[in-house]
C-alpha positions as CSV (number, residue, x, y, z in Angstrom):
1,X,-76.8,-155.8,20.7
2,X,-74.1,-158.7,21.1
3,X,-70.9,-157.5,22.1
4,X,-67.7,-158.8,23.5
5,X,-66.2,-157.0,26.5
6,X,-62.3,-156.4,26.9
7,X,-62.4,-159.0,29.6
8,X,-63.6,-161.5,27.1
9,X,-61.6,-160.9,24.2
10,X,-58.0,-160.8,26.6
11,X,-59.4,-164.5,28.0
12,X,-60.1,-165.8,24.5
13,X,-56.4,-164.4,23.5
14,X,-55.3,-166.2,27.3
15,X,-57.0,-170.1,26.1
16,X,-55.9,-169.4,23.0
17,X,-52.2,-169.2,23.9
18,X,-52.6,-171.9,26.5
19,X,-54.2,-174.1,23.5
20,X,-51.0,-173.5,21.5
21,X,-48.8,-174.9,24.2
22,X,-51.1,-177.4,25.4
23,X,-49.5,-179.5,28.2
24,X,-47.1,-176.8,29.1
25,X,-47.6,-174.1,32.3
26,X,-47.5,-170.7,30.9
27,X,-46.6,-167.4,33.0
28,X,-49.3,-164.7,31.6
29,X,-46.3,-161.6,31.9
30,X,-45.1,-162.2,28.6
31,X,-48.4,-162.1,27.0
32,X,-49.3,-159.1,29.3
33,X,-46.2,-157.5,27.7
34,X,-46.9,-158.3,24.2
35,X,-51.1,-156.7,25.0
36,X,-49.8,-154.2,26.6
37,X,-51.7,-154.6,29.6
38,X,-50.7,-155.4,33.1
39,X,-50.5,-158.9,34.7
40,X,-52.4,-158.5,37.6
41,X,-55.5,-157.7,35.3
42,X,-54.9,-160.7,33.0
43,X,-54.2,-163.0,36.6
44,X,-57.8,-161.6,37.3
45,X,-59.5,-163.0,34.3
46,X,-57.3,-166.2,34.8
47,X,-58.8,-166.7,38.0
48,X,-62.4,-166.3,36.3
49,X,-61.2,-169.2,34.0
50,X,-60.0,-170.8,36.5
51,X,-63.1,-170.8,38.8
52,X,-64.8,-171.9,35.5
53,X,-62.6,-174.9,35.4
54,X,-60.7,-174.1,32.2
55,X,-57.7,-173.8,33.5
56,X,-55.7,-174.4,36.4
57,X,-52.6,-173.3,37.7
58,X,-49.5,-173.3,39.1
59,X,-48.0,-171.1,42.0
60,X,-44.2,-170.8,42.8
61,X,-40.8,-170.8,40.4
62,X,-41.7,-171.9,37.2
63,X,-45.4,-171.2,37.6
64,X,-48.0,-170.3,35.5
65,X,-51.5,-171.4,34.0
66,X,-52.0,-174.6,31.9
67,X,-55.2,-175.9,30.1
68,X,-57.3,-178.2,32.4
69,X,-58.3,-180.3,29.7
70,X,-57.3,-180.8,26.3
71,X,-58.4,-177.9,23.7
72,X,-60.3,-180.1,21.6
73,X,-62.9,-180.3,24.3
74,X,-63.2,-177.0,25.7
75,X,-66.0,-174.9,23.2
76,X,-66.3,-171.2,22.7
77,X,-69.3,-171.1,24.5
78,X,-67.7,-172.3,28.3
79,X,-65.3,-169.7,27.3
80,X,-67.8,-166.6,27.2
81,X,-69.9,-167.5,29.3
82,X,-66.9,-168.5,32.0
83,X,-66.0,-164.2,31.2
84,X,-69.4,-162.5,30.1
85,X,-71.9,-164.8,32.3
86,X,-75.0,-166.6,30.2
87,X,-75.5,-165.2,26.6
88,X,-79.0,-164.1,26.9
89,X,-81.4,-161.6,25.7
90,X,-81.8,-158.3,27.5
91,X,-85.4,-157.5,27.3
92,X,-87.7,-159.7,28.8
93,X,-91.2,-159.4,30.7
94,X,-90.9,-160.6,34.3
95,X,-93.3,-159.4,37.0
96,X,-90.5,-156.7,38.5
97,X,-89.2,-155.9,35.1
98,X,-91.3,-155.9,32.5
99,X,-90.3,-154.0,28.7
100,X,-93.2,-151.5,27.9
101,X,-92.7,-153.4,24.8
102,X,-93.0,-156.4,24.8
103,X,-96.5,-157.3,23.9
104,X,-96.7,-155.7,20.4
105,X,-92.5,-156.6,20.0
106,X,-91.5,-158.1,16.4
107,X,-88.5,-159.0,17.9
108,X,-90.1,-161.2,21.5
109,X,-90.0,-164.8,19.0
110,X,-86.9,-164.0,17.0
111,X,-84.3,-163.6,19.6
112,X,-85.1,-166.6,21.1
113,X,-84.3,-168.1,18.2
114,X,-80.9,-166.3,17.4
115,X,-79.4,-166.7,20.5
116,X,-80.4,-170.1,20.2
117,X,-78.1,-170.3,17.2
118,X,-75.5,-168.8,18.5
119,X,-75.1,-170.7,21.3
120,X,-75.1,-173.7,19.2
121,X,-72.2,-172.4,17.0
122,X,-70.5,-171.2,20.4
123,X,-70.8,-175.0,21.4
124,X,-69.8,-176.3,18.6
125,X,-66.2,-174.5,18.1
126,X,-63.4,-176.0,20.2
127,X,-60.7,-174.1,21.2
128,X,-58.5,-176.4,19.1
129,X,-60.5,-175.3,15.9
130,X,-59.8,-171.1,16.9
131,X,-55.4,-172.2,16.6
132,X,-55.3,-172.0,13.0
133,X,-57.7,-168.8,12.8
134,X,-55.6,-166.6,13.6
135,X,-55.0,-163.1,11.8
């Protein structure tokens, strides 16, 4: 099954924001406030973003977290896979863990192909592309 954790959804809500005031170094309290959630746990999936090269930031008065490039080249994809790690299948049939499945599986040449097009899709949405999307 393909889910999105928490961690994922708060950092797409975190680029997203950035995105909408590219250029400009954003605290993350007042969009901790608005979620409802505490800064130090959005500074923690900042930092993942961060070590992912998304964003950098800014320490001191006036400090914050800014886009490290322009939203138009940053994709979905680098996004969840900066949070959730590689999108990838769960089963599989290694030599130390193999499913008890997978040789009579429907599924073994399908999901390759899925995830194939999702990653595509991922790759292919810019940041920029999610501003106007919102609900």
């Amino acid at each position: 099954m393909f889910q999105i954790s928490t961690k994922t959804d708060y950092g797409l809500l975190i680029m997203m924001e950035l995105a909408r005031y590219s250029g400009q170094i954003l605290p993350l309290s007042p969009l901790a406030k608005v979620l409802g959630v505490s800064s130090s746990y959005l500074s923690q999936i900042a930092k993942s973003l961060q070590d992912a090269g998304l964003v950098k930031s800014k320490e001191g008065a006036g400090g914050g977290y800014y886009l490290s490039r322009e939203p138009e080249g940053i994709q979905a994809l680098d996004i969840l896979e900066a949070l959730s790690g590689e999108i990838k299948v769960r089963c599989n049939h290694s030599k130390t863990k193999a499913c008890p499945h997978f040789q009579d599986c429907g599924l073994k040449g399908a999901w390759p192909l899925l995830l194939g097009d999702i990653k595509k899709s991922l790759g292919q949405r810019s940041l920029a592309s999610l501003l106007d999307k919102k609900i």
